[in-house]
C-alpha atoms as one frame of an Amber mdcrd trajectory, in Angstrom:
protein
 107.348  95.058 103.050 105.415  91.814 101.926 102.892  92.550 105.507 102.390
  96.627 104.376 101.327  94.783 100.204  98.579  92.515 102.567  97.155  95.042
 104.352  97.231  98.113 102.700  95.663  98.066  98.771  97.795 100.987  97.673
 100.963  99.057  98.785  99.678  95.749  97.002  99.298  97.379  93.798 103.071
  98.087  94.074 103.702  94.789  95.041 102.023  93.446  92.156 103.745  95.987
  89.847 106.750  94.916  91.384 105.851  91.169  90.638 105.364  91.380  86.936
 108.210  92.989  86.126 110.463  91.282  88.171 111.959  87.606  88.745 111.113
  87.671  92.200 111.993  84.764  95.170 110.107  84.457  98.441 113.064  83.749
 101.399 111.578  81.069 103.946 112.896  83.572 106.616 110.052  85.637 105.218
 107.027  83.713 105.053 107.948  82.212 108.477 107.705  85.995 110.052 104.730
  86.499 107.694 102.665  83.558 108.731 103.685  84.729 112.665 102.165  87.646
 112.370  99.470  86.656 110.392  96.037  88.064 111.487  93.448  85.287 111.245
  92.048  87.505 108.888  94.701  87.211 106.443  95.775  83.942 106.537  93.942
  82.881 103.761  94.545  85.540 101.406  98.524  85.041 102.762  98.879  81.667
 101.815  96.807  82.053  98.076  98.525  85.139  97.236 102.284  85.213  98.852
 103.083  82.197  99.692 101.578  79.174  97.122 102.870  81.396  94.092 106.324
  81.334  95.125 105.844  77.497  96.742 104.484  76.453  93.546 107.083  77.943
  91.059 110.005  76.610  93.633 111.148  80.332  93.678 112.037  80.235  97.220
 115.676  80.941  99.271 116.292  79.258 101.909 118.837  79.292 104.564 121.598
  76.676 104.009 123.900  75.549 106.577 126.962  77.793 105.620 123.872  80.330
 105.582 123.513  79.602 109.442 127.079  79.877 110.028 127.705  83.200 107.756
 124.324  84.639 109.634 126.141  83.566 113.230 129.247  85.490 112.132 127.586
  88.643 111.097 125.446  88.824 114.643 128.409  88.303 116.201 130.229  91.475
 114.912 127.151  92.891 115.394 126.855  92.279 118.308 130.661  93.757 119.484
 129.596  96.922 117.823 126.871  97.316 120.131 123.777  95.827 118.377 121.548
  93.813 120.798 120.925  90.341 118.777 116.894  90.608 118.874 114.716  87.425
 117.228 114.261  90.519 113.972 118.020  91.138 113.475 118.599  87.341 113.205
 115.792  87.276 110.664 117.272  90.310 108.629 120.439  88.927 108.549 119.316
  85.211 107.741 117.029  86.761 104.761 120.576  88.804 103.617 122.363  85.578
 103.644 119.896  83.721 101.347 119.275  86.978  98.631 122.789  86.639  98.482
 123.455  83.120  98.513 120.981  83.425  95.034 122.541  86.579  93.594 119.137
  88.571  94.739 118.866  92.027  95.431 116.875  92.145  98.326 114.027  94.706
  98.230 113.157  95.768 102.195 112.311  98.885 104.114 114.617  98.214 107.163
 117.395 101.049 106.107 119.048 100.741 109.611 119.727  96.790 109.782 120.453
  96.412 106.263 123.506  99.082 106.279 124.994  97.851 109.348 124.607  93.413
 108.189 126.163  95.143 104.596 129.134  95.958 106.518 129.816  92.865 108.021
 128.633  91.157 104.443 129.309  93.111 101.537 128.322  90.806  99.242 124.791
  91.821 100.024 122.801  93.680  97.163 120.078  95.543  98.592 117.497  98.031
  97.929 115.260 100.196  99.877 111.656 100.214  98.668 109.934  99.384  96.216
 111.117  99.450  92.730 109.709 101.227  89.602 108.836  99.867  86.828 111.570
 101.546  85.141 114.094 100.422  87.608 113.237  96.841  86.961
């Protein structure tokens, strides 16, 4: 969702919305696929914007090594129910381990991987989109 708030002003209003109501965390998982796809463009306005707020408050999740192994175990029974293990599921399910790892609810617009990693991982908290102010 992060990509959609940099490139689209509508969406980064939300974003921003979303931002001061919220105590929000920036998963490494995240700014690694961010900076990837990172138009040259944008990297500037990426790095002030996203990714220095988050670095600078230490309000980041990151992977840890039971993280690896939980992620591993959740592609795996993926995997047997038919999923094919692309470079984005591993991602999605690395980014569900650290949300939950923090007690997060992770805010995404990927409806489809999210439901299927919550059934391998229930601890998972997840929403789709972003929320209102209200909500927050």
């Amino acid at each position: 969702m992060l990509i959609r708030a940099i490139r689209h002003p509508s969406e980064g209003d939300r974003y921003e919305e979303f931002l001061s109501a919220s105590l929000v965390y920036l998963c490494s998982v995240v700014a690694q696929e961010l900076l990837s796809g990172a138009r040259d463009d944008e990297m500037r306005r990426l790095n002030r914007e996203f990714l220095a707020p988050f670095e600078s408050l230490k309000r980041l999740a990151t992977p840890s090594h039971g993280g690896w192994r939980q992620a591993g175990l959740i592609l795996r029974e993926l995997r047997r129910e038919g999923f094919v293990i692309t470079p984005s599921l591993v991602n999605d399910v690395l980014i569900a381990v650290s949300a939950a790892a923090i007690g997060a609810i992770l805010v995404h617009d990927n409806s489809r991987d999210y439901r299927a990693i919550k059934r391998h991982f229930p601890k998972l908290k997840d929403r789709v989109g972003w929320p209102t102010t209200a909500e927050n």
